[in-house]
N, C-alpha and C positions, 0 to 999 in steps of 0.2 A: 558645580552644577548639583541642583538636589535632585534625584535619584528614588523615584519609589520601585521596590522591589517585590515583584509578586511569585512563589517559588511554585510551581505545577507539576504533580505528578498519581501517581493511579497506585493504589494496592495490591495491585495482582502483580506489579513489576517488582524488583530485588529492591526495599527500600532500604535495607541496612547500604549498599551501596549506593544506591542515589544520597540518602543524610552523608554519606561520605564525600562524595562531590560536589554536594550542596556546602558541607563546610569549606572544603577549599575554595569553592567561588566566593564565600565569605571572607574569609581571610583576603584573598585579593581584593576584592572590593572594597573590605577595609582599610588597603594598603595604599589605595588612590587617592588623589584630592577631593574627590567627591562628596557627598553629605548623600548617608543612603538612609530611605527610610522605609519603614514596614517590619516584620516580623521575621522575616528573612529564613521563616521555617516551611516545609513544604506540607502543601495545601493541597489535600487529597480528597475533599467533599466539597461539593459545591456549599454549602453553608459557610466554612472557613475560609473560601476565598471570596463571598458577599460580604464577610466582616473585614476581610483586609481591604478592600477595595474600600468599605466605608471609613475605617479608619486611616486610610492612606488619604482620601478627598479633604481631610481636616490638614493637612500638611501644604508646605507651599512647593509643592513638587513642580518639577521643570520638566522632568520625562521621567514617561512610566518602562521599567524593563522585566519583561517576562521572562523567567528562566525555564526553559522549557528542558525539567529535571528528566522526565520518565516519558514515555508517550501519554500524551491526552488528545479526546477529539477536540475538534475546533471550538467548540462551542466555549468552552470558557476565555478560550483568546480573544473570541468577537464581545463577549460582556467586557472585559476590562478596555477593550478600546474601543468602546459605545460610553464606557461612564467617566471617560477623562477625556475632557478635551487638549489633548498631550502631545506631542510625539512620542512614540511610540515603536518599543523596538526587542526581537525574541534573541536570544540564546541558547541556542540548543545545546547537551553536551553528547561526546561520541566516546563511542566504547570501545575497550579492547574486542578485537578478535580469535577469540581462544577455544572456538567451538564447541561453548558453552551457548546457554540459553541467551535470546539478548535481554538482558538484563535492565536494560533502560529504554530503548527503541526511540531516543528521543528527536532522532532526526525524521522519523514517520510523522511526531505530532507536529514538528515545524512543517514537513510537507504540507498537512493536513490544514493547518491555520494558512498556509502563505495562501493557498487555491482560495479559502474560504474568505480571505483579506480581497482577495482580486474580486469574486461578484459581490463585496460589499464594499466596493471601491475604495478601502481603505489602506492606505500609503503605510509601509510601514520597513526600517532598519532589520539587520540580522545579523549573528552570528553563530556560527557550528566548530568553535572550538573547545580545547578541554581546558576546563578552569587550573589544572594543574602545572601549566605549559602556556596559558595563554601570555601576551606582551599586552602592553598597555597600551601601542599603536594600535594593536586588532581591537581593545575594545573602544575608542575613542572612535572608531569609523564608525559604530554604532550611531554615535550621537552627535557626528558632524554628518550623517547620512549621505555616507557612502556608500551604501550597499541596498539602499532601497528598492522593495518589490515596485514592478513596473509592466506594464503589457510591452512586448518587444514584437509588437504587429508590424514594423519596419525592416524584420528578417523574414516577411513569407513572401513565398512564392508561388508562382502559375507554374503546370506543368502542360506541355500534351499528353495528348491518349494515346488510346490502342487497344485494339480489337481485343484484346484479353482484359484489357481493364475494364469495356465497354463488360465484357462476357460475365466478371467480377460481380460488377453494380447488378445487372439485369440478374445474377443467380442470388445476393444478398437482399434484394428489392423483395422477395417472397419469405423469406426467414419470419421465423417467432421466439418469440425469446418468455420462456416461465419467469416471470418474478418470485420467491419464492419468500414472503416475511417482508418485512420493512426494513431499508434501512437504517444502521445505527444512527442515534441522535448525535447531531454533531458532527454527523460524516458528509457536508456537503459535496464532497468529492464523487459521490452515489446517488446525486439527486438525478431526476430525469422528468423531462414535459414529452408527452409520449406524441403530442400533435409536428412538436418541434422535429422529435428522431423520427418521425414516417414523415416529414417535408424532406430530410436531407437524403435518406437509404433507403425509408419503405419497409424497415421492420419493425413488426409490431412487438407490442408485449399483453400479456395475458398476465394477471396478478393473482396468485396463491395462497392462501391463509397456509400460515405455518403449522398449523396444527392439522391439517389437511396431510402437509409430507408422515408429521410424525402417527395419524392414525394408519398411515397404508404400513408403515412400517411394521407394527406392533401384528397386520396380519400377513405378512411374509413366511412364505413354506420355509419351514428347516431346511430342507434340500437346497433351494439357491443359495443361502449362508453358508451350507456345507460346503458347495461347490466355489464358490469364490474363498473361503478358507483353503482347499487343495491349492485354487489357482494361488495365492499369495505366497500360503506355506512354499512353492515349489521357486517364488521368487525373490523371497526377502528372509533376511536373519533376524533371528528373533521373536519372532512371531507368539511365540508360545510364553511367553516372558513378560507380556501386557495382561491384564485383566480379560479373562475370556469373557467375560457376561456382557461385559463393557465391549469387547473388539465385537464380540456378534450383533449387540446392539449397531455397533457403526456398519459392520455390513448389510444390516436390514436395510439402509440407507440407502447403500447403494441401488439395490433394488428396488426400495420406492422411487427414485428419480427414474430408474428406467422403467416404470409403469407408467409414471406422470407423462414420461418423454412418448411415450406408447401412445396414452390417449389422447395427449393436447397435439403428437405433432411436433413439438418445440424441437429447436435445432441449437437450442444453449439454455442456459439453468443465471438466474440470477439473485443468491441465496440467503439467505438472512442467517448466518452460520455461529454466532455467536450473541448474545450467553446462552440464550432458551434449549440450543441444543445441548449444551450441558446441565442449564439448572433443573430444566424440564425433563428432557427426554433421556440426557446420561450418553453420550457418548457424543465423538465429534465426527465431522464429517467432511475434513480434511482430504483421507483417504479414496474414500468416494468420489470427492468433486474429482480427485486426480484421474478415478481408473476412466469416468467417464469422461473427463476431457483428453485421454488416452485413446480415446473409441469416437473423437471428435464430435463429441458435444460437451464443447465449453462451458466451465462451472465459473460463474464469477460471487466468490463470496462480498459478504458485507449487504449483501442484495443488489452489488454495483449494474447498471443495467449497463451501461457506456462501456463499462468493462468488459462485461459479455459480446456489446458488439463491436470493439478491439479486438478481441480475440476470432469473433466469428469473420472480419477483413483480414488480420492475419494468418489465418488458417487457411480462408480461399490463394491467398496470395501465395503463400508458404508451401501448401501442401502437403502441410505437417500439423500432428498436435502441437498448440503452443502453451507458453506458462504465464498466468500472469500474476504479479510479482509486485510487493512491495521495494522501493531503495531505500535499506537502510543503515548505507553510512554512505560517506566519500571520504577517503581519505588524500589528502592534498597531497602529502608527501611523496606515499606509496605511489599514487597518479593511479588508485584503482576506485572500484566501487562495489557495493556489497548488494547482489540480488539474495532475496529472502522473502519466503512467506509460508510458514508455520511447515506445513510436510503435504502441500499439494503437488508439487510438482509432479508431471508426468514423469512417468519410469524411464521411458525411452532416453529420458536428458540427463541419465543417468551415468557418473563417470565409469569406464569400463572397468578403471581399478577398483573398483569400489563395489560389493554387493549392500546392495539396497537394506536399510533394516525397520525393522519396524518400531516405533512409538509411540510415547502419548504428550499432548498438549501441554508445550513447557509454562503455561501459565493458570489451567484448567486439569492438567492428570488425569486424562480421559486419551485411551486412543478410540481409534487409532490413525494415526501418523507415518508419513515416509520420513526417511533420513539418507540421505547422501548428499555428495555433490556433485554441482552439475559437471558436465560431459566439456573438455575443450572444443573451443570452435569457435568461427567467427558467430556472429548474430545480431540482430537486428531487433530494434526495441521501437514499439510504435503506441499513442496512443491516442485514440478519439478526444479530443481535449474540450471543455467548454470553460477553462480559465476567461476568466474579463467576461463575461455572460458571450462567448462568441467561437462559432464551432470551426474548429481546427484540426486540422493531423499533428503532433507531435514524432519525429522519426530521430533516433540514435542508431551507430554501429559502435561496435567492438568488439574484443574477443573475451572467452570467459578462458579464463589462465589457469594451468596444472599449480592446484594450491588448496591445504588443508581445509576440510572444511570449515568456513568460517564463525558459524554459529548451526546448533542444532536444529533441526528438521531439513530443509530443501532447501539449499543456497550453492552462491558462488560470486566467487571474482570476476571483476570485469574489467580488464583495459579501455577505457574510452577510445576511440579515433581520435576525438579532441583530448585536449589537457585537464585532467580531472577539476581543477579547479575553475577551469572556463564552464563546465558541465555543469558543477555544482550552483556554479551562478545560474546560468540559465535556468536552473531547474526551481528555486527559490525564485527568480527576477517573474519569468511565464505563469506562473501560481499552478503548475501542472500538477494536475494530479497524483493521490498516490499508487495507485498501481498501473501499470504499464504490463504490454504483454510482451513477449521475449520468443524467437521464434531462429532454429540455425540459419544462418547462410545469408547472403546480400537482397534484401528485398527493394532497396531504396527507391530503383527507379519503375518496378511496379505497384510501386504503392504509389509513389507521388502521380501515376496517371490515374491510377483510382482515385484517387484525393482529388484529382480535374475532373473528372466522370462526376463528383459527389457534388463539384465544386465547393472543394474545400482548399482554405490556402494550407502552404506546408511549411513548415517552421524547424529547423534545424537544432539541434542542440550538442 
């Protein structure tokens, strides 16, 4: 089979290690019957993967395969399978666990493309192994398409109600939720039609110019920053160890959301949290979104709206601050999985071994940032879905397992209920989302009668 290969990946991620993965996928790729074609270097501008995609069209290629090196948004997955008409199939690879930064993240950009594949109805093979260890059976399921993304609308289900879920819907039907920025380009995953989410829940959104957050900012009294410096100093190590000009900066933050939340009313934040908060204003606000989704009003970065109103159902449900969360690994073997997302997490979910410390942005050097991991315990993972253009509940359980922290800022282990690898299917096959929110304790069968209150089907994983 000829083979064009297109290699993807971002400069903010560890590229001396991705060109190092990237070669071993080459050498094996080499070592098969195949005929590969393309440059087989990775392609960090959109400019160099518009020249490889035109030079790859002059070939008599049979399938195109994305190597999906580092995290990227979707966006350049959906160009290369708009300009061949191919089959078509990604390759993620996954990284040690060493509680180190994640240095590739590349099973978020496959998240990210599979969701974006499904409302662009576009059928497509995968793989999440590591080129160094992979067999030649795993990559040939590729191209006999075995493992093709798919709507699995054949596993949902009706639930009934009840008086608390009725009580759910009718207290979330009044909610408002701050957009705060645009979505990143590419992040299909954070799209939203605001007529669509006030037919299904009845909350609305109210949209923010981002430079609106960063002017309130800039006139924040010293005294609040002081006083939330005492409150951290007294909860987290290290503190003193980040950039003070930079940590005060992100604490201004905090306190502009709680003005914003003051005057508009909003009952969650949906934030455009990256680059501009760095290139522009110098500081991240990671830590923020956490204390106020701490103080339950949910921050959902990337400006994901859906996200914010995941979090704003499981909160009602839960009764807890919740987290919401990239996945970014599975590992088959282990039968675990890796929640992760930069150092938002609330403190509360914090393990008891463990005092909380502070950081800054392992890809940006800006705090500040939390760092620990999470707290054992069962918990419940849910998320408003609109994979296949069609809205849905997604629900998981598991427990999150006494185990080092897996990478830097807010994470943790997770034991599926199911088989890691049934999981990881599902999660690729549904085009779900990347972020999902995470919340203690068994919420299953009160969510699934909210999900019948919203009449939403409920879908398993």
């Amino acid at each position: 089979m000829n083979i064009g290969v297109l290699a993807l990946g971002r400069s903010t991620f560890d590229i001396e290690f991705a060109n190092t993965k990237l070669t071993q996928c080459n050498q094996f790729l080499s070592s098969t019957e195949h005929v590969i074609f393309g440059s087989c270097q990775l392609l960090l501008e959109e400019g160099d993967t518009t020249r490889e995609i035109e030079n790859l069209k002059k070939e008599p290629i049979d399938f195109i395969l994305i190597l999906q090196v580092t995290f990227t948004d979707a966006s350049t997955s959906i160009k290369i399978a708009n300009s061949f008409k191919k089959p078509i199939g990604i390759w993620a690879f996954p990284e040690p666990r060493l509680g180190e930064r994640l240095r590739l993240n590349a099973f978020c950009g496959l998240n990210l493309a599979s969701h974006a594949m499904s409302l662009a109805n576009i059928k497509f093979s995968w793989l999440y192994e590591d080129p160094a260890t992979v067999k030649q059976s795993k990559l040939n399921m590729i191209f006999e398409k075995k493992c093709r993304s798919a709507d699995l609308s054949r596993k949902d289900f009706t639930f009934s109600s009840s008086e608390k879920a009725r009580a759910i819907k009718d207290k979330i039907s009044g909610y408002k939720i701050g957009k705060i920025g645009k979505h990143p380009d590419g992040f299909a995953t954070c799209k939203y039609d605001q007529e669509a989410l006030r037919d299904f829940c009845g909350i609305e959104v109210e949209e923010i110019d981002l430079n609106a957050l960063f002017s309130i900012a800039k006139t924040v009294n010293t005294k609040k920053v002081e006083y939330d410096f005492r409150y951290l100093q007294s909860r987290l190590d290290t503190i003193e160890s980040v950039d003070q000009k930079e940590l005060k900066n992100s604490l201004k933050l905090n306190n502009s959301l709680k003005e914003l939340k003051l005057k508009g009313n909003y009952d969650a934040f949906a934030i455009r949290c990256w680059p501009e908060m760095f290139t522009e204003y110098g500081a991240a606000i990671c830590a923020p979104a956490s204390m106020m989704t701490e103080n339950r009003i949910p921050c959902a970065c990337e400006a994901d709206v859906y996200g914010a109103v995941t979090q704003l159902i499981l909160q009602e449900v839960s009764n807890q601050p919740v987290f919401l969360t990239d996945i970014v690994d599975i590992d088959v073997e282990d039968n675990t999985g890796v929640f992760w997302h930069c150092g938002q997490a609330p403190i509360s979910m914090c393990s008891s071994e463990f005092i909380p410390k502070a950081t800054i942005h392992t890809n940006r050097k800006m705090p500040l940032l939390f760092e620990f991991p999470l707290k054992e315990g069962a918990v419940t993972i849910m998320r408003i879905s609109q994979a296949f253009g069609k809205h849905k509940m997604i629900i998981a359980k598991g427990n999150i397992l006494k185990r080092n922290l897996p990478f830097t800022g807010t994470s943790g282990v997770i034991e599926f209920d199911r088989e890691a690898k049934l999981v990881l299917e599902d999660i690729i096959s549904t085009g779900l989302e990347h972020h999902v929110a995470i919340a203690y304790g068994n919420y299953e069968k009160l969510l699934s009668e909210v999900a019948s209150e919203l009449d939403l089907p409920v879908l398993y994983i």
